[in-house]
C-alpha positions in Angstrom: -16.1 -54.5 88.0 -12.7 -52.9 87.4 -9.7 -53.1 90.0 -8.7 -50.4 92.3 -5.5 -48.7 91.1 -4.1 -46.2 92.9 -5.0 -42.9 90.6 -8.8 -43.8 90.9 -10.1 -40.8 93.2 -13.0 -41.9 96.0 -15.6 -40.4 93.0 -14.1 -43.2 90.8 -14.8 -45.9 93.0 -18.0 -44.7 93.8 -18.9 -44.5 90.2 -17.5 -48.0 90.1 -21.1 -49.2 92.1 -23.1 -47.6 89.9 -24.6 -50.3 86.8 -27.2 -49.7 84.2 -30.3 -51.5 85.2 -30.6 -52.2 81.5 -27.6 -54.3 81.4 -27.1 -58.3 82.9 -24.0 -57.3 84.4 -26.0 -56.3 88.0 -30.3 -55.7 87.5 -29.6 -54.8 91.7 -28.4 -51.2 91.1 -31.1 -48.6 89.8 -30.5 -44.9 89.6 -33.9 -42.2 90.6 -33.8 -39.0 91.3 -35.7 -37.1 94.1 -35.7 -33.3 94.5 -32.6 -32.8 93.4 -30.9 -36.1 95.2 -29.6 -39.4 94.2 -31.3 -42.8 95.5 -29.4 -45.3 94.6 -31.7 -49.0 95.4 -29.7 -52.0 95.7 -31.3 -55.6 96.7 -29.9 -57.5 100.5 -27.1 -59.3 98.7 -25.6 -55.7 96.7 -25.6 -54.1 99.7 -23.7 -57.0 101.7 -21.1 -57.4 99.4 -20.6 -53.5 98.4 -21.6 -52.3 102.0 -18.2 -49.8 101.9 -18.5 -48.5 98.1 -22.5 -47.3 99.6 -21.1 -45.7 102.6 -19.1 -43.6 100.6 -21.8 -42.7 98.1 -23.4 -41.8 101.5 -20.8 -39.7 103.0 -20.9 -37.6 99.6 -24.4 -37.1 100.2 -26.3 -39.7 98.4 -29.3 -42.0 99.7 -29.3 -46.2 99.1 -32.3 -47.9 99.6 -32.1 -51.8 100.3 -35.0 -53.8 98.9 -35.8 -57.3 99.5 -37.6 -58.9 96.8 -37.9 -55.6 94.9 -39.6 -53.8 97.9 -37.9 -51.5 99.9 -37.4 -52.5 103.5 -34.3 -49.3 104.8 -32.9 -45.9 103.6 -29.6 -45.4 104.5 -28.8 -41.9 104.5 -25.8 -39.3 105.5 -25.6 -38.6 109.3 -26.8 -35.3 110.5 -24.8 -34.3 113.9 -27.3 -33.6 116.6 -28.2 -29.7 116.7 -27.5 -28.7 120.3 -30.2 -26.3 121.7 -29.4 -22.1 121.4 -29.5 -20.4 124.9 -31.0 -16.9 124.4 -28.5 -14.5 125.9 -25.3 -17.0 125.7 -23.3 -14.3 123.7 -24.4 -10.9 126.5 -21.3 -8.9 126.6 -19.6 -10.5 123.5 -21.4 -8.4 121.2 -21.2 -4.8 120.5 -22.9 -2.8 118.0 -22.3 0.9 117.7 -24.9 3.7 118.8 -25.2 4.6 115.3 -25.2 1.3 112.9 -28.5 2.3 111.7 -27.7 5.4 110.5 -28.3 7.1 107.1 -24.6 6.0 104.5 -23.1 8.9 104.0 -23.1 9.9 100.1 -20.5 9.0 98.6 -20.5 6.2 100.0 -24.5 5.5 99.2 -23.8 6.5 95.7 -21.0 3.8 95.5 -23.5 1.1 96.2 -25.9 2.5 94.0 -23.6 2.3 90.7 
């Protein structure tokens, strides 16, 4: 694996974790894709030693499975802040919408949107 230097952006070092499969250098790492995201499977060991090169592929939106003798056993995957619950009516008297926002555009203004 190559040495931090102090150009390498957080992508570099993320693409640092990444190995061919194909390759000796580390059969752990495998690359899949799913729907349109990255899962990254790395065996107990990987993931020990390059626990904080997968949190950043995390927090850039990746998933990293850990498998134990090749079968999966945890997905880590970005945190998701709780959604707090929307109270109908929070925003009464914040809003204001004017008597006549549905109103037909005047024309010139109509024929604007239609060029």
């Amino acid at each position: 694996m190559e040495a931090k230097t102090a150009q390498q952006s957080p992508l570099d070092l993320a693409k640092l974790v990444v190995y061919n499969a194909s390759t000796r250098e580390s059969p752990a790492f495998t690359l899949t894709s799913e729907v349109g995201m990255t899962v990254m499977t790395v065996n107990v060991h990987e993931a020990k030693t390059q626990l904080s090169k997968l949190l950043l592929r995390i927090s850039m939106g990746e998933e990293v499975v850990i498998a134990k003798a090749g079968k999966p056993v945890a997905r880590l995957v970005p945190f998701a802040a709780k959604r707090t619950r929307r109270v109908a009516g929070s925003a009464q008297g914040q809003v204001w919408m004017a008597p006549d926002f549905d109103a037909p555009l005047p024309d010139e203004l109509l024929k604007a949107f239609e060029a």
